[in-house]
N, CA, C and O atoms as a CHARMM CRD file, in Angstrom:
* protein
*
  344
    1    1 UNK  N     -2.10600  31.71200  -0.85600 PROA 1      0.00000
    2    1 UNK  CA    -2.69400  31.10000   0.31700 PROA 1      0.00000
    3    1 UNK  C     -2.18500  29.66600   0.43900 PROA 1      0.00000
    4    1 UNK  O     -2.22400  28.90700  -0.52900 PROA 1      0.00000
    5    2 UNK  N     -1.66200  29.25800   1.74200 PROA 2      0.00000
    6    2 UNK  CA    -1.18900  28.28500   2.09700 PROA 2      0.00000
    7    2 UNK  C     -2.55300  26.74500   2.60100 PROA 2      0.00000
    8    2 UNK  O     -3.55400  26.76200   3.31600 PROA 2      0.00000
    9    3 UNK  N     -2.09400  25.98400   2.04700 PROA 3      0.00000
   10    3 UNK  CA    -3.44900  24.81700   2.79600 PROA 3      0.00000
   11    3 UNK  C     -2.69800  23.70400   2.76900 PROA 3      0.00000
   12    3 UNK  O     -1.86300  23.43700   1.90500 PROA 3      0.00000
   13    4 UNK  N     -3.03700  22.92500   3.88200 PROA 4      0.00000
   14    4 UNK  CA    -3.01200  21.73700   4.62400 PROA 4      0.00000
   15    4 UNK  C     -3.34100  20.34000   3.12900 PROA 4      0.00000
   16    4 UNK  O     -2.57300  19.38300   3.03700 PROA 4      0.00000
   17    5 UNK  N     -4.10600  20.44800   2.50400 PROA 5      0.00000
   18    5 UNK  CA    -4.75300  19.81100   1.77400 PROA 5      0.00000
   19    5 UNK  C     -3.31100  18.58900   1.17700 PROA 5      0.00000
   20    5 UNK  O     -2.81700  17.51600   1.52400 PROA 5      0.00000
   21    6 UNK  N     -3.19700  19.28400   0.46000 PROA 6      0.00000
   22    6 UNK  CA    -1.69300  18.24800  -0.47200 PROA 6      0.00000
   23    6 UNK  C     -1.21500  17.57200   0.72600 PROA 6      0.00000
   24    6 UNK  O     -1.47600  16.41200   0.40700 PROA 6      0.00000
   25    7 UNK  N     -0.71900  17.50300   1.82800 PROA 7      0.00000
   26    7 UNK  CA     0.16200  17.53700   3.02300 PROA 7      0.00000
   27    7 UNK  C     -0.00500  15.69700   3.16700 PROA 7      0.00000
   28    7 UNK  O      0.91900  14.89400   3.29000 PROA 7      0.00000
   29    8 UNK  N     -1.59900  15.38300   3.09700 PROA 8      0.00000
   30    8 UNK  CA    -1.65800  14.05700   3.84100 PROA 8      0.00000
   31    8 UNK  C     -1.84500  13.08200   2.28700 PROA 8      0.00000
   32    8 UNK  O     -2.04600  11.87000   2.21400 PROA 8      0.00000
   33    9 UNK  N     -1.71200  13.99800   1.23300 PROA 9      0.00000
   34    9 UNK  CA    -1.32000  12.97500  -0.04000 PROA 9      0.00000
   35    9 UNK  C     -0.11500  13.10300   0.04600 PROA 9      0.00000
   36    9 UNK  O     -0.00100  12.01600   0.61300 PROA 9      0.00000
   37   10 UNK  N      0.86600  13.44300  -0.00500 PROA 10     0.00000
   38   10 UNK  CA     1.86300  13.77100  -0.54100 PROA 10     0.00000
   39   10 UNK  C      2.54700  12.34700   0.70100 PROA 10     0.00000
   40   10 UNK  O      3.23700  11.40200   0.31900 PROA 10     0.00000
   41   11 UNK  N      2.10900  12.58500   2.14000 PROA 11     0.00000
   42   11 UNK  CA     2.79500  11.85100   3.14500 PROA 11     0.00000
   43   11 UNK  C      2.34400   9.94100   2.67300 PROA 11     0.00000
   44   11 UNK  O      3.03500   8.92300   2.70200 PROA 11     0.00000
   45   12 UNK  N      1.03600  10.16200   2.31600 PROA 12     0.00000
   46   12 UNK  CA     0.78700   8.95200   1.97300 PROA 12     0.00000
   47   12 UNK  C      1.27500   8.08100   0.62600 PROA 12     0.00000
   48   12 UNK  O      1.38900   6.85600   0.58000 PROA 12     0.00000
   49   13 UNK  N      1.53200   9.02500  -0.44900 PROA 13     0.00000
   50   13 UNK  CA     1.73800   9.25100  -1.50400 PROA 13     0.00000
   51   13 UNK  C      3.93500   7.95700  -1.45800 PROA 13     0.00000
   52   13 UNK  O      4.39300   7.08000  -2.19000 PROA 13     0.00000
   53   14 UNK  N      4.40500   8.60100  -0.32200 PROA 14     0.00000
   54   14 UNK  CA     5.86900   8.26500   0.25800 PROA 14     0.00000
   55   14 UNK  C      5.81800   7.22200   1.02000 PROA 14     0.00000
   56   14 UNK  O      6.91700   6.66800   1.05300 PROA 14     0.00000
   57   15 UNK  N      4.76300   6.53200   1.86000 PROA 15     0.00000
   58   15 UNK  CA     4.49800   5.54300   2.37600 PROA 15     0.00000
   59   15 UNK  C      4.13500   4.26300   1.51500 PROA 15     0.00000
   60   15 UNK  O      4.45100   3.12400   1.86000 PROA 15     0.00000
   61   16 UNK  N      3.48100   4.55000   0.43100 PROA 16     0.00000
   62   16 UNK  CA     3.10000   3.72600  -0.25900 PROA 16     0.00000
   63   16 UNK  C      4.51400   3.60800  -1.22800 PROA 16     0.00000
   64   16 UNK  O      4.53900   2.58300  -1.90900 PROA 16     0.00000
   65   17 UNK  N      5.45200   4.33600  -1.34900 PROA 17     0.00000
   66   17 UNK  CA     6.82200   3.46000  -2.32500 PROA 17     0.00000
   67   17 UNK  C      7.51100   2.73500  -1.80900 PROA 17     0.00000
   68   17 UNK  O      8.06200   1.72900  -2.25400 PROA 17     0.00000
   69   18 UNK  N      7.55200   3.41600  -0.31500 PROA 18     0.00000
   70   18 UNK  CA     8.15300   2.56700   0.74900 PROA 18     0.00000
   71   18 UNK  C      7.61100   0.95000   1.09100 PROA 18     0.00000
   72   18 UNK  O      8.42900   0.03400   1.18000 PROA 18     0.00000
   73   19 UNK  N      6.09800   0.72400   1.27300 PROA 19     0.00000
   74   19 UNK  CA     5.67500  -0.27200   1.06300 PROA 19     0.00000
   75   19 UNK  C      6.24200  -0.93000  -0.16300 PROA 19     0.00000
   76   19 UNK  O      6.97500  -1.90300   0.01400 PROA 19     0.00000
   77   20 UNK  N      5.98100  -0.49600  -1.45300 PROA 20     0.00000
   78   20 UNK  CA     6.35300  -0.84600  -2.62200 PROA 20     0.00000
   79   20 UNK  C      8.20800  -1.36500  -2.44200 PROA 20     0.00000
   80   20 UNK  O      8.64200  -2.36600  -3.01200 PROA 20     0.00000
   81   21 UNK  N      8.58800  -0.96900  -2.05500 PROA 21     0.00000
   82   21 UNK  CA    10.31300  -1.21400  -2.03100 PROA 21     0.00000
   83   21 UNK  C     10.22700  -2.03400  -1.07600 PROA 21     0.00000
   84   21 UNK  O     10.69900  -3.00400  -1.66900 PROA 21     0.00000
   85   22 UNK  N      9.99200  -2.42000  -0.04600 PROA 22     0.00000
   86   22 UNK  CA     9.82700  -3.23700   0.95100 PROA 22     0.00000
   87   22 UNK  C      9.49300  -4.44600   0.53300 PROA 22     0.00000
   88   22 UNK  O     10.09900  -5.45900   0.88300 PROA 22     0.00000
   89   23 UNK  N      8.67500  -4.43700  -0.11200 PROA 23     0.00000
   90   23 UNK  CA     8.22300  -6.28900  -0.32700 PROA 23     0.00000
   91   23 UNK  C      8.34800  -6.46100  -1.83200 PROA 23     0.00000
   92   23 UNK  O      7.90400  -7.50400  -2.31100 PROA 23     0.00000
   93   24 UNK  N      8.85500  -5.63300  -2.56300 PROA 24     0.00000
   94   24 UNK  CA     9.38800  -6.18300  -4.25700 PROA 24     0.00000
   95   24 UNK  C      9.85400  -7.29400  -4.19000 PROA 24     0.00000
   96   24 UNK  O     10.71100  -7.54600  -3.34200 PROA 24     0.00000
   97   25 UNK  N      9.46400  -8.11600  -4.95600 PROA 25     0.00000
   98   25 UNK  CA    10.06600  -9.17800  -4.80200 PROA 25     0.00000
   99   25 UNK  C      9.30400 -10.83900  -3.97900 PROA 25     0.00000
  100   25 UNK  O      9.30700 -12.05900  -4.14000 PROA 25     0.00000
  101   26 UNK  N      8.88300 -10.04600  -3.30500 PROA 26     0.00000
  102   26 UNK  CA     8.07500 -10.91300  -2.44100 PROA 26     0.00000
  103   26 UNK  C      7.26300 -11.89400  -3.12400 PROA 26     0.00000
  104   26 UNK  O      6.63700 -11.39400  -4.05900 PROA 26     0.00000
  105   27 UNK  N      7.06400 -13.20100  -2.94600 PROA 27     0.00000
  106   27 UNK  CA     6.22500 -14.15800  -4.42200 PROA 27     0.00000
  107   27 UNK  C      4.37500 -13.57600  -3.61500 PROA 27     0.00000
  108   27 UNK  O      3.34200 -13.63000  -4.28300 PROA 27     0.00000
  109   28 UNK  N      4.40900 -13.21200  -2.52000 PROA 28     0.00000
  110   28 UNK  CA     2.58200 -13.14100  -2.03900 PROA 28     0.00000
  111   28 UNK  C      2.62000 -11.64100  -2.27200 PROA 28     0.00000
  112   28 UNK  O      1.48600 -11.16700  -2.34300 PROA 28     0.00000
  113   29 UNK  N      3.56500 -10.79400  -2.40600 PROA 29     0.00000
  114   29 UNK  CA     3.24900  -9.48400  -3.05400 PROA 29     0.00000
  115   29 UNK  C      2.40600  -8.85100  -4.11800 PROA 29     0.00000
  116   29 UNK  O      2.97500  -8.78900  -5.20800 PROA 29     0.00000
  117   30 UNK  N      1.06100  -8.31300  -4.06800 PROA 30     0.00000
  118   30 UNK  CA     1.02300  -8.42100  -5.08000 PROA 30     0.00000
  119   30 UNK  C      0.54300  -6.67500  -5.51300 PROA 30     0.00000
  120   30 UNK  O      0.02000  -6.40100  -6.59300 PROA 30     0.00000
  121   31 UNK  N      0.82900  -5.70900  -4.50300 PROA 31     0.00000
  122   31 UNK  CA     0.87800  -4.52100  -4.65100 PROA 31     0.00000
  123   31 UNK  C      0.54400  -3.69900  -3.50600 PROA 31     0.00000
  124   31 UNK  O      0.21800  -4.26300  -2.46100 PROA 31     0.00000
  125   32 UNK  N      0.58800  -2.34900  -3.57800 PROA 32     0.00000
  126   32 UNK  CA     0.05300  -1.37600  -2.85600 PROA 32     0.00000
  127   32 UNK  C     -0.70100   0.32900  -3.42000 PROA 32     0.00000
  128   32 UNK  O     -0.30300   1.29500  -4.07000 PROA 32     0.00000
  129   33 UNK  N     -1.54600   0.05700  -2.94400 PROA 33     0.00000
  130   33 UNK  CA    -2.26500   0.97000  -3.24200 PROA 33     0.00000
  131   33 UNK  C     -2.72600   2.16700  -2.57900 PROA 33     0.00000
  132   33 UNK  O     -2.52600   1.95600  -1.38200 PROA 33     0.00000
  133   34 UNK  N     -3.16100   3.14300  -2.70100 PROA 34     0.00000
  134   34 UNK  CA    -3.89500   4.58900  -1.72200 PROA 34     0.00000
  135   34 UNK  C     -5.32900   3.98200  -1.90100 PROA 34     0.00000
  136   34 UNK  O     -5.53100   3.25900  -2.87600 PROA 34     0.00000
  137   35 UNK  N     -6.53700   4.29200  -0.82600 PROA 35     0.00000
  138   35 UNK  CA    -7.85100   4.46800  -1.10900 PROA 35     0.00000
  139   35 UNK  C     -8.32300   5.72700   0.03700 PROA 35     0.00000
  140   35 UNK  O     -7.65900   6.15500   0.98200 PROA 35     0.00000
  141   36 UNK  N     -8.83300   5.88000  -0.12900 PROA 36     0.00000
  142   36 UNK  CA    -9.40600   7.46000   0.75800 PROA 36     0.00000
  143   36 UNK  C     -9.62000   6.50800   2.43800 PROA 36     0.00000
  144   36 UNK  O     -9.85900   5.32900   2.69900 PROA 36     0.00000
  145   37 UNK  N     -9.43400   7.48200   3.10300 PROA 37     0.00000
  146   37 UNK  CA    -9.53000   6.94600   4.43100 PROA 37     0.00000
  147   37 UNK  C    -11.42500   7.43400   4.84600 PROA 37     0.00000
  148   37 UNK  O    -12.34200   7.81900   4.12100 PROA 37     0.00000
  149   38 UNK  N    -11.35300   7.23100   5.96800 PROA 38     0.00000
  150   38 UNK  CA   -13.03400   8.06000   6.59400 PROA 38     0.00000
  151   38 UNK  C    -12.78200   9.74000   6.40500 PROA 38     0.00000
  152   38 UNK  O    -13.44200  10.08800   7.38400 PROA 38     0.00000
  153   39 UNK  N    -12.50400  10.45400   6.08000 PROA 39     0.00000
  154   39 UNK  CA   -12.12000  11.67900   6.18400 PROA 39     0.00000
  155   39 UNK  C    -11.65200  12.03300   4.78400 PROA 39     0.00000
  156   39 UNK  O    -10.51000  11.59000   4.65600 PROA 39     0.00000
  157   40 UNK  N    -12.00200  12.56000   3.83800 PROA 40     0.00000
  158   40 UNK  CA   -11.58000  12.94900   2.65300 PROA 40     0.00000
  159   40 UNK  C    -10.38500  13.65000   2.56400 PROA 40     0.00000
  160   40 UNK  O     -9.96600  13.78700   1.41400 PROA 40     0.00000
  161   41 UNK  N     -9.86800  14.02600   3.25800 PROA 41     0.00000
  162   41 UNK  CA    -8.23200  14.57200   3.32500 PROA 41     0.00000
  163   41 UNK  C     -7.34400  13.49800   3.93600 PROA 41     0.00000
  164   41 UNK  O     -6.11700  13.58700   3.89100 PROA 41     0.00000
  165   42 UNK  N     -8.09700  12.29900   4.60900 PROA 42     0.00000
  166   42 UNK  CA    -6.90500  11.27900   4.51300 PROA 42     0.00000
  167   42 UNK  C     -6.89700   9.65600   3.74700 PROA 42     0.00000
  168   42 UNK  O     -7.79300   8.95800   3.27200 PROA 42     0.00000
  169   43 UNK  N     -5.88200   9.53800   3.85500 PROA 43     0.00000
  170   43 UNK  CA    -5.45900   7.96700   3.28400 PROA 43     0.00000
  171   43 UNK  C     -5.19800   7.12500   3.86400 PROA 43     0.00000
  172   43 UNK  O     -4.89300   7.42300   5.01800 PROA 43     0.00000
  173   44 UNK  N     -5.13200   5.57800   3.51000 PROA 44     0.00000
  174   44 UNK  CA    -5.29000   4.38500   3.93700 PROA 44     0.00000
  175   44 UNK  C     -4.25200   3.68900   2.96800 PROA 44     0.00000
  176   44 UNK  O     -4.33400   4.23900   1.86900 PROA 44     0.00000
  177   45 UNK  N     -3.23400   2.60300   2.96900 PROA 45     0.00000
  178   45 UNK  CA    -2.46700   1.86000   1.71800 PROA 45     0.00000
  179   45 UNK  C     -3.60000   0.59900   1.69200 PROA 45     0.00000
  180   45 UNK  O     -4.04900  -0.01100   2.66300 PROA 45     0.00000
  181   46 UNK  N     -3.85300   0.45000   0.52500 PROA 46     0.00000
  182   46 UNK  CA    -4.24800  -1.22400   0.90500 PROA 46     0.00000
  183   46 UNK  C     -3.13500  -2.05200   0.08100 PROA 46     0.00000
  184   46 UNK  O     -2.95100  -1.88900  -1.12500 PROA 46     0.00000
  185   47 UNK  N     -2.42000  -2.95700   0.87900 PROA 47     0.00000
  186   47 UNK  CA    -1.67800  -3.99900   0.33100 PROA 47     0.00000
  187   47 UNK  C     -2.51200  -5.28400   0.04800 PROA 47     0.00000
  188   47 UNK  O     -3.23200  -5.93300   0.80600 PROA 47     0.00000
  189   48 UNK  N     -2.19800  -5.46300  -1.28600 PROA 48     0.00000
  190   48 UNK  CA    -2.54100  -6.64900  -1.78300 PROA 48     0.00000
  191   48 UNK  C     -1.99400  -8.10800  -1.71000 PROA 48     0.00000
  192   48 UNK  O     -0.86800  -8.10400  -2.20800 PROA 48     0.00000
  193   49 UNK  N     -2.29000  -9.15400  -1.35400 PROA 49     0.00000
  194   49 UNK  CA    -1.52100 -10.17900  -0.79500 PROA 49     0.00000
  195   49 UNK  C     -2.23800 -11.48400  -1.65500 PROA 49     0.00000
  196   49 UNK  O     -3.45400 -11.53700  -1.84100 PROA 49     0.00000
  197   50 UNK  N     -1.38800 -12.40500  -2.09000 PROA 50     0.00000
  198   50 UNK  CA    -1.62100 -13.24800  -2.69500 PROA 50     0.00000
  199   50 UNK  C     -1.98900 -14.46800  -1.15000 PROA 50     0.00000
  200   50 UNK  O     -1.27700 -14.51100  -0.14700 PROA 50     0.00000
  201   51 UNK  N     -2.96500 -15.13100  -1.32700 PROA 51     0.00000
  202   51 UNK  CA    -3.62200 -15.60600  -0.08500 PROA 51     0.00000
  203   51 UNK  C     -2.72400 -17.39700  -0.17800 PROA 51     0.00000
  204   51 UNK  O     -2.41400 -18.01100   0.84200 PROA 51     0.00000
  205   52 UNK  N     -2.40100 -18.05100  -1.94800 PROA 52     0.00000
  206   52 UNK  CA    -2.30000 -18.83100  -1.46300 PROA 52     0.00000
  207   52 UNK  C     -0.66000 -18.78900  -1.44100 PROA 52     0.00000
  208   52 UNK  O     -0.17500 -19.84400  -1.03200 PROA 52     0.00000
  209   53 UNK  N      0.28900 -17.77100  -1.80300 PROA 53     0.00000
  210   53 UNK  CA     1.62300 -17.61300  -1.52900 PROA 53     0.00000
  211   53 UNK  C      1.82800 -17.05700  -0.10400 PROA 53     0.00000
  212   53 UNK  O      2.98300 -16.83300   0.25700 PROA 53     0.00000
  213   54 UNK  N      0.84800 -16.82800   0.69300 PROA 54     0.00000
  214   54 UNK  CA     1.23100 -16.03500   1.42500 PROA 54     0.00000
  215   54 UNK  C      1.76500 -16.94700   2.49800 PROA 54     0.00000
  216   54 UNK  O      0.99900 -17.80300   2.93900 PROA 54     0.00000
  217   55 UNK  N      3.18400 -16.84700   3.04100 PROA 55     0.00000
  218   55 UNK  CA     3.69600 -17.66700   4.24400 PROA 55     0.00000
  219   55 UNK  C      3.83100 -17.02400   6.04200 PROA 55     0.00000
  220   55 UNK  O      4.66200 -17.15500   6.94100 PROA 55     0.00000
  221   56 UNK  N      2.34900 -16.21800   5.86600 PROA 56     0.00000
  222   56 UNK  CA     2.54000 -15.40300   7.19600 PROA 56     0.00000
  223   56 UNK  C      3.81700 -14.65700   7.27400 PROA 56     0.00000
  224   56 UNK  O      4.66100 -15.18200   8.00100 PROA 56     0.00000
  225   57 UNK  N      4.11200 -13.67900   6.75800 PROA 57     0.00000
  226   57 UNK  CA     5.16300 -12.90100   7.22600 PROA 57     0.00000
  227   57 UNK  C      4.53100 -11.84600   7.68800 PROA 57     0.00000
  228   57 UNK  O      3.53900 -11.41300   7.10100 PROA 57     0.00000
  229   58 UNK  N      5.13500 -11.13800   9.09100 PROA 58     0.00000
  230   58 UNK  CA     4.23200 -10.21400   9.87000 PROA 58     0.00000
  231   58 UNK  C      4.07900  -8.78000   8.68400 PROA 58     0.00000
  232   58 UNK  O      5.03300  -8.07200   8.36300 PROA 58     0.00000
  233   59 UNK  N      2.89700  -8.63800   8.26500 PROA 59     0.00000
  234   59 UNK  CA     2.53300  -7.38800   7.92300 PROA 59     0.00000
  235   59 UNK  C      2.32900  -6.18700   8.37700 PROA 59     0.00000
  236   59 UNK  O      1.50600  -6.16200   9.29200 PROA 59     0.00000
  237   60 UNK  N      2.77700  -5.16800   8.07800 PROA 60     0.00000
  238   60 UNK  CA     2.42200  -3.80200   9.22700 PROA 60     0.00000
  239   60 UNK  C      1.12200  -3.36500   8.92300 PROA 60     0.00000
  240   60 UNK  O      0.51900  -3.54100   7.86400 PROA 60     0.00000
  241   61 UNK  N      0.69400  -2.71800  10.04200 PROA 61     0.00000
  242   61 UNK  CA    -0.78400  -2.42700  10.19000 PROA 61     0.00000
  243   61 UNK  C     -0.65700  -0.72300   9.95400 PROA 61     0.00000
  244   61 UNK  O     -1.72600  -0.11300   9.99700 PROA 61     0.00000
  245   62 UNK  N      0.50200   0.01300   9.72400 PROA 62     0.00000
  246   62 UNK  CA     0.84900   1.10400   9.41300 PROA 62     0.00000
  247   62 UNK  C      2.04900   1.49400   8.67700 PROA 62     0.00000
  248   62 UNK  O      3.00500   0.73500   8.83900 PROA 62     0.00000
  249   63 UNK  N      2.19500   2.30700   8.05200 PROA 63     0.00000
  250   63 UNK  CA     3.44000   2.50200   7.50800 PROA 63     0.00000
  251   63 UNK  C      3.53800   4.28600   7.25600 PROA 63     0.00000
  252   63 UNK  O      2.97900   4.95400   6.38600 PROA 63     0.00000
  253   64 UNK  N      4.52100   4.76300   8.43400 PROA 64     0.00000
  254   64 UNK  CA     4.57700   6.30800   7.96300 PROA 64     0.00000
  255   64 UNK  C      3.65600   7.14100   8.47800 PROA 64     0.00000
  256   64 UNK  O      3.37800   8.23500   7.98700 PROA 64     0.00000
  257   65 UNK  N      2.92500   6.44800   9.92100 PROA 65     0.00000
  258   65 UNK  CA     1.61400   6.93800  10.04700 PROA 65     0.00000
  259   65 UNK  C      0.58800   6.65600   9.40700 PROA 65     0.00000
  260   65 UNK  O     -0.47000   6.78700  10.02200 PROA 65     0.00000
  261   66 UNK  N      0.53000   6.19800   8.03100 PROA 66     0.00000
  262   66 UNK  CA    -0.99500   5.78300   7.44900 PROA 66     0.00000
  263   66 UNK  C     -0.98300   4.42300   7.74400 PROA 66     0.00000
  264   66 UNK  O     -0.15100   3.54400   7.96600 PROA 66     0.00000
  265   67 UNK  N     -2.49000   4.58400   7.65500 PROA 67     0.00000
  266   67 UNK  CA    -3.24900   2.86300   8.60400 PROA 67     0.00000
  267   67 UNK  C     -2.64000   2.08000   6.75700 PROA 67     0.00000
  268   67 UNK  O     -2.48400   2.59700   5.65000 PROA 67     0.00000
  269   68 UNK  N     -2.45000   0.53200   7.34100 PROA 68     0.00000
  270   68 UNK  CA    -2.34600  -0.48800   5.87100 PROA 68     0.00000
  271   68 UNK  C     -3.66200  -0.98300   5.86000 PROA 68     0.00000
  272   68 UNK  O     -4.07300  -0.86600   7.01500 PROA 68     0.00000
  273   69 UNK  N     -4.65000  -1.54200   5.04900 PROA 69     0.00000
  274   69 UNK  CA    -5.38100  -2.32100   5.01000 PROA 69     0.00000
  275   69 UNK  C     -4.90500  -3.87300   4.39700 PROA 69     0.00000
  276   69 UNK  O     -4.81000  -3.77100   3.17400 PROA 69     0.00000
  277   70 UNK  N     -4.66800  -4.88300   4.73300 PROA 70     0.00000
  278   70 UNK  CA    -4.42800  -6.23300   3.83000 PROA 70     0.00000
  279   70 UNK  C     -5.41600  -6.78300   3.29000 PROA 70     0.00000
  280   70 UNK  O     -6.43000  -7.28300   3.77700 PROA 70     0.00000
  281   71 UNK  N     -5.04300  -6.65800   2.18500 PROA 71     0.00000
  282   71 UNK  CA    -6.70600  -7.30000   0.80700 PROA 71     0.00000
  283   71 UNK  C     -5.53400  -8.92600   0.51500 PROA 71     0.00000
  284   71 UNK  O     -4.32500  -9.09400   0.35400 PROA 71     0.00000
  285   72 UNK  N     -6.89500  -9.92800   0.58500 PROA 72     0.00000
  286   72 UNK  CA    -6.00800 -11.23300   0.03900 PROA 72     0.00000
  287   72 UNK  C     -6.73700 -10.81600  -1.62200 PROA 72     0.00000
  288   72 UNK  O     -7.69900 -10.12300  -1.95400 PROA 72     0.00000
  289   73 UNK  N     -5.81900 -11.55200  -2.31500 PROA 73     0.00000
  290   73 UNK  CA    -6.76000 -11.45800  -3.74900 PROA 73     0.00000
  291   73 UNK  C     -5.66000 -12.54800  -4.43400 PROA 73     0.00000
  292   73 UNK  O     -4.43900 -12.39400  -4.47400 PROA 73     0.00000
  293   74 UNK  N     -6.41900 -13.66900  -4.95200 PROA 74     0.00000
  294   74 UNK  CA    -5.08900 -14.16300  -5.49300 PROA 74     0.00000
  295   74 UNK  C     -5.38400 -14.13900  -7.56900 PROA 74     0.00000
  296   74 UNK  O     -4.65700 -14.71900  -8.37600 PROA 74     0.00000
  297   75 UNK  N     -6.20000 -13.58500  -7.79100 PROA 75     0.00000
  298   75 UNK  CA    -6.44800 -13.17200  -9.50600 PROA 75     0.00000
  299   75 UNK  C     -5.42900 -12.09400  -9.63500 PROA 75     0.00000
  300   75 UNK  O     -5.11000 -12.13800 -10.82300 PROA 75     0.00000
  301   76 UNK  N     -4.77700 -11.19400  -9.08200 PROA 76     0.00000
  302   76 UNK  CA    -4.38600 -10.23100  -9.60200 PROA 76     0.00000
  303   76 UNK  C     -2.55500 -10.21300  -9.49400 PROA 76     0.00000
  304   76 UNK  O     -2.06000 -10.54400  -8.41700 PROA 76     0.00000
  305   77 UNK  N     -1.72000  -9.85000 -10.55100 PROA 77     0.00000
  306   77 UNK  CA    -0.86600 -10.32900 -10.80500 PROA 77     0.00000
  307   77 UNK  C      0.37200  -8.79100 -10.43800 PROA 77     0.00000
  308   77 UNK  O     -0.04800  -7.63400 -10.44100 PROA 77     0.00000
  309   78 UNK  N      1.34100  -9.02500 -10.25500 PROA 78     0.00000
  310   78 UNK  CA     2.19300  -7.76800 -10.04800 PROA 78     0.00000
  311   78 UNK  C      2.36800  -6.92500 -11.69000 PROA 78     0.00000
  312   78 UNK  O      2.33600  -7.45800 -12.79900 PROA 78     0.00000
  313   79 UNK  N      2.53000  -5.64400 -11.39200 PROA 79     0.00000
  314   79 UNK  CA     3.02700  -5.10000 -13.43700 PROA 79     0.00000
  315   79 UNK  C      3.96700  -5.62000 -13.37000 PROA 79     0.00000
  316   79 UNK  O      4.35000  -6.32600 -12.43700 PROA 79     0.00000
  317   80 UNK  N      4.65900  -5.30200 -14.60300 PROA 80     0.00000
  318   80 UNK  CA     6.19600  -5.58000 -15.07800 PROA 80     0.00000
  319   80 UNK  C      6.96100  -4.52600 -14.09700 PROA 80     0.00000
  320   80 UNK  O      6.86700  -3.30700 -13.95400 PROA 80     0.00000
  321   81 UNK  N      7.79700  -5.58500 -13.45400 PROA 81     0.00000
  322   81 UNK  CA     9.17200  -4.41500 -12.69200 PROA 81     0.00000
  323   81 UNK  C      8.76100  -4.83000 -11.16700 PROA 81     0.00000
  324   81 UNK  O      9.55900  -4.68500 -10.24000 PROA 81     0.00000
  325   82 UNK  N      7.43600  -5.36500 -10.98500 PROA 82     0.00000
  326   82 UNK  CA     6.74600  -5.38000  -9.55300 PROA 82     0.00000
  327   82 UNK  C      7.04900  -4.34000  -8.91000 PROA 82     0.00000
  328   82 UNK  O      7.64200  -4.51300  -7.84500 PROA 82     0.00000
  329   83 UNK  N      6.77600  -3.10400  -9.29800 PROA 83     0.00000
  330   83 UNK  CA     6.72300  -1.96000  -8.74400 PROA 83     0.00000
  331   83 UNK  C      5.02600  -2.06400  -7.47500 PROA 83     0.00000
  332   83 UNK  O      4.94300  -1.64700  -6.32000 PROA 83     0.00000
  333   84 UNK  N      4.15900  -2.63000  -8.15700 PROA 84     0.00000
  334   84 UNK  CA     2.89100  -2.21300  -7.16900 PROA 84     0.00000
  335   84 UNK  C      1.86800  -1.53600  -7.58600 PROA 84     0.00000
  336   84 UNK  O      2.32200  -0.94700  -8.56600 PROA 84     0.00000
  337   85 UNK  N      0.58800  -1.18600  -7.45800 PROA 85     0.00000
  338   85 UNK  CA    -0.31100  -0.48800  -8.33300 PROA 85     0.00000
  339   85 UNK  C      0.70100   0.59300  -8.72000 PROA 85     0.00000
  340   85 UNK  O      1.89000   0.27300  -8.71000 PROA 85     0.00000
  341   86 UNK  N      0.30000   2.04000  -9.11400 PROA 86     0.00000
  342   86 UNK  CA     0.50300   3.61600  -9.10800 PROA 86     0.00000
  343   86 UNK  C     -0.67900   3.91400  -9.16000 PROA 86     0.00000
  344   86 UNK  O     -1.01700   5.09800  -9.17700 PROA 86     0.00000
C-alpha cells in the first residue's frame, strides 16, 4: 500500500540542505531546522539567525514550498563544518 505520508518529509527534509548550503558560511547563520507545521503531515524550516551579526540580508519566507520561520537567537553556536542543526 502506497501513502502520501513520507512525501512532505522527505520534500522538506531537501529544503532544509538547501537552506543549509545556502548560507554556510554566513557569520549570522546559525542553522536550520524542521518543526511540524499546523497539520501533522507538514513542515515548517526554522532558520536560526544570530540577531547581533545579522546585517539584514533578505531572508526567504519559503524555500521549496515549505514556509521558513526566522528565530533570532544569539546563544547558540553553528556544529563543526556549519552544516546547521540535523
Amino acid at each position: 500500500m502506497t501513502t502520501a505520508g513520507p512525501k512532505p518529509l522527505v520534500a522538506a527534509q531537501a529544503a532544509k540542505r538547501k537552506l543549509a548550503e545556502a548560507f554556510r558560511g554566513e557569520s549570522w547563520f546559525r542553522g536550520v531546522g524542521l518543526a511540524p507545521a499546523n497539520r501533522r503531515d507538514l513542515f515548517t524550516l526554522r532558520l536560526t539567525v544570530d540577531p547581533s551579526a545579522h546585517d539584514e540580508p533578505s531572508l526567504p519566507t519559503e524555500c521549496e514550498g515549505i514556509p521558513v520561520e526566522v528565530v533570532f537567537l544569539a546563544a547558540y553556536r553553528p556544529r563543526a563544518g556549519g552544516s546547521g542543526n540535523s
